[in-house]
C-alpha positions in Angstrom: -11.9 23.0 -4.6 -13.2 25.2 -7.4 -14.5 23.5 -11.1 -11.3 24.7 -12.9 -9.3 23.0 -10.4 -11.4 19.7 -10.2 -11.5 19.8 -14.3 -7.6 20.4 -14.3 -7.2 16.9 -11.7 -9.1 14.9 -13.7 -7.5 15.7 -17.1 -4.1 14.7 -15.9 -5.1 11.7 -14.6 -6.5 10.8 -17.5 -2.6 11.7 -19.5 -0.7 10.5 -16.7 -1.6 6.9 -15.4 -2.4 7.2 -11.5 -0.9 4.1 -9.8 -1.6 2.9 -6.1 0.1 0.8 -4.0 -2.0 -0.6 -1.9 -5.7 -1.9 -1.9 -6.7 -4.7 0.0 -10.1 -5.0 -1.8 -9.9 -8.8 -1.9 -9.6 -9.5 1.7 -12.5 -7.4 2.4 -14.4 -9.8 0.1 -13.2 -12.7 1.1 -14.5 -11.7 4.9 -17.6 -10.0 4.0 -18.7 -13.5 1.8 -16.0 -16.3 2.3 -16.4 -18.8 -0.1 -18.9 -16.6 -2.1 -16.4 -13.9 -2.7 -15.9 -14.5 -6.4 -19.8 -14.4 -7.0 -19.2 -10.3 -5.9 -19.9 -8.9 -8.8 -17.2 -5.5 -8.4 -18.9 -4.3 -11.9 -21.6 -2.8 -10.3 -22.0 -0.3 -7.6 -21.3 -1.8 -3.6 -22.3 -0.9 -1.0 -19.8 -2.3 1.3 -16.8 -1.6 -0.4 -14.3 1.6 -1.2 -13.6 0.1 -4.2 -15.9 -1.3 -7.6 -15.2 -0.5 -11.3 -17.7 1.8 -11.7 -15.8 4.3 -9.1 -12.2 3.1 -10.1 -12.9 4.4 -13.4 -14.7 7.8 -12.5 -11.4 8.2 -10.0 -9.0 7.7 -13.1 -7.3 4.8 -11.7 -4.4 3.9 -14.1 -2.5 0.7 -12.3 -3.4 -1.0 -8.6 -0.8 -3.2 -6.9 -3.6 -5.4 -5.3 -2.8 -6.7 -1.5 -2.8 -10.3 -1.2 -2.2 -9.7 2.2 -3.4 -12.5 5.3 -3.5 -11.7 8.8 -0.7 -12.2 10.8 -2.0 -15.0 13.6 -1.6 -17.3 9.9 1.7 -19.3 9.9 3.5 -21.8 8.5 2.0 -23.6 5.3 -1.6 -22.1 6.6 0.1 -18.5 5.6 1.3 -19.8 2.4 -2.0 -21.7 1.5 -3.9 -18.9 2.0 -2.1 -16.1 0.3 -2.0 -18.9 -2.8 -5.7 -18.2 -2.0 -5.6 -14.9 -2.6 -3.3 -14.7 -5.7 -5.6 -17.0 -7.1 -8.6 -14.6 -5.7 -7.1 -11.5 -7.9 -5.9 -13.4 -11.0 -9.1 -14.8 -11.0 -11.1 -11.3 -10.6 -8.5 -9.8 -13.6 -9.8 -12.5 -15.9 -13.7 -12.0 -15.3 -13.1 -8.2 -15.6 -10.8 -8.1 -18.8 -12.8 -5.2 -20.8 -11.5 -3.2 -17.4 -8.8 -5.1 -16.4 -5.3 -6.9 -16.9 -2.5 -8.3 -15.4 0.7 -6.7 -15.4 3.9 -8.2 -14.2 6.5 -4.9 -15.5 6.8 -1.8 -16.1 5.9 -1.9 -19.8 2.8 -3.8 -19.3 1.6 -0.8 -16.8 2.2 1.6 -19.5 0.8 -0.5 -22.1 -2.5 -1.7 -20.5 -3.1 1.9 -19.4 -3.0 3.3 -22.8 -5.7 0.7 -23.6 -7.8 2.2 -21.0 -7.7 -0.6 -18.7 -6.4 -1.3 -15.1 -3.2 -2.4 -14.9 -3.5 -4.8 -11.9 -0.2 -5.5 -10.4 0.0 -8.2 -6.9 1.8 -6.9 -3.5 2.3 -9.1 -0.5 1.7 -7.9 2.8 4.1 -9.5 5.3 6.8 -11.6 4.6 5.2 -14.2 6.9 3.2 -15.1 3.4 6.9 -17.1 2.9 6.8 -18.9 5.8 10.8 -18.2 6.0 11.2 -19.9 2.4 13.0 -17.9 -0.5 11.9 -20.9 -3.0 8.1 -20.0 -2.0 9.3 -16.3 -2.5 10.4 -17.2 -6.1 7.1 -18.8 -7.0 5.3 -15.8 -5.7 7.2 -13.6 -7.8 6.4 -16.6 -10.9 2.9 -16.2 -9.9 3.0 -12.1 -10.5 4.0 -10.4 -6.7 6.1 -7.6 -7.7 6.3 -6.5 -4.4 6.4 -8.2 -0.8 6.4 -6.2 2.6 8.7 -7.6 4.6 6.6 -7.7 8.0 2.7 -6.9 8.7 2.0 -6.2 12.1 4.5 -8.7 14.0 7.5 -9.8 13.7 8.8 -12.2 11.3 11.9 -13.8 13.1 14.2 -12.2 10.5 12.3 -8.6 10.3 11.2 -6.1 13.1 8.1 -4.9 12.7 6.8 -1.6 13.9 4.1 -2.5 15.8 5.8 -5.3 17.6 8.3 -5.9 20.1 12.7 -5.8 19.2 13.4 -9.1 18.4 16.1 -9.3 15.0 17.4 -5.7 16.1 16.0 -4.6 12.3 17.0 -7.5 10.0 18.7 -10.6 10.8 21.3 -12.3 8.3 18.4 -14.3 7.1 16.2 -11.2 6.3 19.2 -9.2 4.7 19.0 -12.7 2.4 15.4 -11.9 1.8 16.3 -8.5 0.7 18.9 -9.7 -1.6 16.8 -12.2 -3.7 13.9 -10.4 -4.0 16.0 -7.6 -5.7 17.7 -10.2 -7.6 14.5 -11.5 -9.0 12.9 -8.3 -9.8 10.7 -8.0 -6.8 10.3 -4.7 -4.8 11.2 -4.6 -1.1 8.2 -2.8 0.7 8.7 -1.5 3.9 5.7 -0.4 4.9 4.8 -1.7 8.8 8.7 -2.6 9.2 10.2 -0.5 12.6 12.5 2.2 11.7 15.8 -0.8 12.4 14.3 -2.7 9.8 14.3 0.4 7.5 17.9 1.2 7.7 19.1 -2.5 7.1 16.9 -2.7 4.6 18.3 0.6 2.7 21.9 -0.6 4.1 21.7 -3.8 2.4 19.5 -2.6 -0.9 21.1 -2.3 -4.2 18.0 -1.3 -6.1 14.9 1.2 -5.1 12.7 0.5 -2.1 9.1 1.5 -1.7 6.8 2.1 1.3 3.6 1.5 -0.7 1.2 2.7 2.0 3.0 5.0 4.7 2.6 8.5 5.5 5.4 10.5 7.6 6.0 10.2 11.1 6.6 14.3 12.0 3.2 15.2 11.4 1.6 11.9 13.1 3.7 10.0 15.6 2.3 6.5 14.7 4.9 3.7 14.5 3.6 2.5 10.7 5.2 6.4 9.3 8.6 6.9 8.0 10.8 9.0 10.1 12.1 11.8 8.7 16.2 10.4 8.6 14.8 7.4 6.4 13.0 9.7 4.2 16.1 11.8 3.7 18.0 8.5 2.2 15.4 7.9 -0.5 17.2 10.1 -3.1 20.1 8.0 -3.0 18.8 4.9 -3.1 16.0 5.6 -5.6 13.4 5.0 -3.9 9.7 5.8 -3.2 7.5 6.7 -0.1 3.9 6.6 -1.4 1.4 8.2 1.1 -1.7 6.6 2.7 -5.2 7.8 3.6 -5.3 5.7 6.5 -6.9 8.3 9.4 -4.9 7.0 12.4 -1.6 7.5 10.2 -2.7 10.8 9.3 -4.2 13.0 12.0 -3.1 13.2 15.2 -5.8 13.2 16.4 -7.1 9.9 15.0 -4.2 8.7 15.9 -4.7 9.2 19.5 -8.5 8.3 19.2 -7.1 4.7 17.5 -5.0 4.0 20.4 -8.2 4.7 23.1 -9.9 1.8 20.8 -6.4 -0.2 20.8 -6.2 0.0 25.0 -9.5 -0.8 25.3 -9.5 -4.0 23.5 -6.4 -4.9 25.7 -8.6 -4.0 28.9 -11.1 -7.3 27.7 -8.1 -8.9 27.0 -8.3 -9.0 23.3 -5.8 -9.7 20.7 -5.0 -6.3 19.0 -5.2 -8.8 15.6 -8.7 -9.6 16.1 -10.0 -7.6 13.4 -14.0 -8.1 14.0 -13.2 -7.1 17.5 -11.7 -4.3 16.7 -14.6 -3.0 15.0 -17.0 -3.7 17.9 -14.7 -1.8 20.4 -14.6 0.9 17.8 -18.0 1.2 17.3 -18.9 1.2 21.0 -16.8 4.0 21.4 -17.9 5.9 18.5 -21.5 5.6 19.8 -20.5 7.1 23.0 -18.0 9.5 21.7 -17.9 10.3 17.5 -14.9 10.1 16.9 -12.2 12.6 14.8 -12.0 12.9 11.4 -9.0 13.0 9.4 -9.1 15.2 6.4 -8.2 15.8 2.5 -6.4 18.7 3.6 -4.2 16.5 5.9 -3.2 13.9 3.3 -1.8 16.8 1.0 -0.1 17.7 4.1 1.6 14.4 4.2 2.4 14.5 0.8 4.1 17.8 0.6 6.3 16.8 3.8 7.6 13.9 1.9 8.1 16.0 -0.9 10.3 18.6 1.1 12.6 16.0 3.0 12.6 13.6 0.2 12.3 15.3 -3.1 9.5 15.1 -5.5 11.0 12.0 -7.3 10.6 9.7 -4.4 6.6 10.4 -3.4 3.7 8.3 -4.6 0.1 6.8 -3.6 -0.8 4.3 -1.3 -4.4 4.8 -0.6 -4.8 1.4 1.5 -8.3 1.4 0.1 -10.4 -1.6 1.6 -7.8 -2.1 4.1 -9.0 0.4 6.5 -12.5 0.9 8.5 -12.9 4.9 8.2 -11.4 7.7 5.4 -10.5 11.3 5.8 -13.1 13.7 4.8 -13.0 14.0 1.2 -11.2 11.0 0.0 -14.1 8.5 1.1 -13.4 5.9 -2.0 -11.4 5.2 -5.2 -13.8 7.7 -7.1 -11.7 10.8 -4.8 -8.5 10.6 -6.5 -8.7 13.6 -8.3 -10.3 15.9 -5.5 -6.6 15.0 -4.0 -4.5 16.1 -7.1 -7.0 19.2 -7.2 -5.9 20.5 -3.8 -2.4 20.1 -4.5 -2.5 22.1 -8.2 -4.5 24.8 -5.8 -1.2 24.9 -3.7 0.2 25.5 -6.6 2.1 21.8 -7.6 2.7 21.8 -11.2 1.3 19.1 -13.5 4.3 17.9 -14.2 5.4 17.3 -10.7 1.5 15.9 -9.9 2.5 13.2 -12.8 5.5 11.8 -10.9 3.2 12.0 -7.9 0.6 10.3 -9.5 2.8 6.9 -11.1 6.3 8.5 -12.8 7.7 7.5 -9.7 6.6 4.5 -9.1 7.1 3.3 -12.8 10.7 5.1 -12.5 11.4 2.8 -9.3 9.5 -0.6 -10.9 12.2 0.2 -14.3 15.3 0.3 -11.6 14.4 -3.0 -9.7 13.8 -4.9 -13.3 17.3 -3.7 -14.6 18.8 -4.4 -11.1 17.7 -8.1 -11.7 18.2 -8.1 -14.9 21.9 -7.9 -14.9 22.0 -9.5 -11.6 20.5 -13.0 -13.9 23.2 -12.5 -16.4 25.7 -14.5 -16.4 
């Protein structure tokens, strides 16, 4: 990456808004103190995060859908509780921050609070488990500032498949085609990131406003289950909506990928569940230590990027770093301050500035302005 091209990066971000969609920043707080997580102060410089202002704003960081995501082996009204928990968590962290940050709930506050210089700080739920199979807790989500929800993490719900879970609903049962239907009649985005490829196409079947996958990368250049194939890719343009990459190694390379799995069948060896986060980093670390492990690259997320691009069209790709969410980063991209090394290797393959700016958050914003007018005529009267 030359100085011209690292200058060039970091001038558009700073005329066209970069927006992610997905950092799970809070639940890495929220495990690293507990209780004490709101005493973090994210103003200065951590040591243990990807993510603190300092770095969000030397990465030109224009809007963040923060994850209120919680794990999976939650259920019931413990699911519900604790993503309450973790609304309140962000809102909270927006209103000690506000000379950086603000709340945005559409389209127009993203473009508004960016031209102020702040963050636009939008909420995503990770798993529609987080509803504990209720479309009025759904609604007060959505009341409480989720714009979008992904409709599975990484089990199944009982009305969505998930990728990384057994067949059970065959995609999306009548319920979850429900779930679909209210969350677009209320203005909420449909996610389907970690849904299995069934899910997908029920999902685009039954949509009548854009769909997002706001952190997934593409299944042709790394075969595992949380990337889009390439046949739901191709139906974006028609429906509108967007596949926004991720940075997340295993997703990315190939050969993290098949590295990740190793750690994955090794934890099932001790008998281990394959949710048990802390675990999971043990195992992976007493594997690294024996054998490093590969890196993913820069390079490779661009990769990802352009296939969308080609099978999808440049209208329908976006950013979903899935910052804090992940243990290791490619090479290159190792926190929120790396955004514009990324948009610098794609002008050096010769992306035009325009095209980087629908890349970067045109798209998204384009897709956030079709689901509010969906629901706004589907209110009316």
């Amino acid at each position: 990456m030359t100085d011209q091209l690292a200058a060039a990066a970091t001038a558009l971000l700073s005329r066209s808004p970069l927006i992610d969609g997905h950092n799970d920043l809070a639940w890495q707080l929220r495990e690293t103190a507990g209780a004490d997580a709101a005493g973090i102060d994210i103003a200065a410089p951590l040591s243990f995060t990807h993510t603190d202002l300092p770095r969000l704003a030397q990465g030109k960081l224009g809007a963040q859908f923060w994850s209120v995501f919680v794990p999976v082996t939650l259920a019931g009204e413990a699911a519900v509780a604790t993503t309450l928990e973790q609304i309140d968590f962000i809102r909270d962290m927006v209103r000690r921050y506000p000379q950086a940050l603000e709340l945005a709930r559409s389209a127009a506050d993203v473009d508004r609070i960016c031209a102020s210089g702040k963050v636009a700080s939008l909420l995503g739920a990770e798993g529609g488990h987080s509803i504990a199979s209720s479309l009025g807790v759904l609604r007060m989500f959505y009341a409480l500032g989720v714009r979008y929800m992904t409709l599975t993490h990484n089990r199944n719900t009982g009305w969505a498949d998930s990728a990384t879970d057994e067949p059970d609903a065959g995609g999306l049962s009548d319920f979850g085609r429900e779930v679909v239907a209210e969350m677009q009649r209320i203005g909420m985005l449909v996610d389907l990131s970690h849904v299995a490829p069934a899910t997908m196409a029920d999902a685009l079947d039954t949509a009548r406003a854009p769909v997002i996958f706001s952190h997934s990368s593409a299944l042709a250049l790394c075969d595992h289950p949380r990337n889009v194939p390439d046949e739901i890719l191709a139906r974006l343009p028609a429906n509108g909506g967007v596949c926004m990459v991720t940075f997340v190694p295993a997703f990315v390379s190939q050969e993290c990928r098949e590295w990740h799995r190793e750690v994955q069948d090794e934890m099932a060896r001790r008998g281990m569940d394959r949710e048990d986060h802390q675990g999971y980093k043990a195992v992976r670390e007493e594997l690294a230590a024996a054998s490093p492990p590969p890196q993913a690259t820069l390079a490779q997320v661009a990769d990802h990027v352009e296939h969308v691009r080609r099978v999808a069209g440049v209208d329908h790709v976006g950013i979903g770093s899935d910052f804090d969410g992940t243990t290791d980063l490619p090479e290159g991209l190792g926190d929120v301050s790396c955004y514009p090394a990324l948009f610098a290797e794609l002008l050096g393959r010769g992306w035009s500035e325009d095209d980087c700016a629908r890349l970067a958050g045109g798209n998204v914003l384009r897709v956030m302005r079709g689901a509010e007018a969906f629901a706004s005529t589907a209110k009316a009267p």
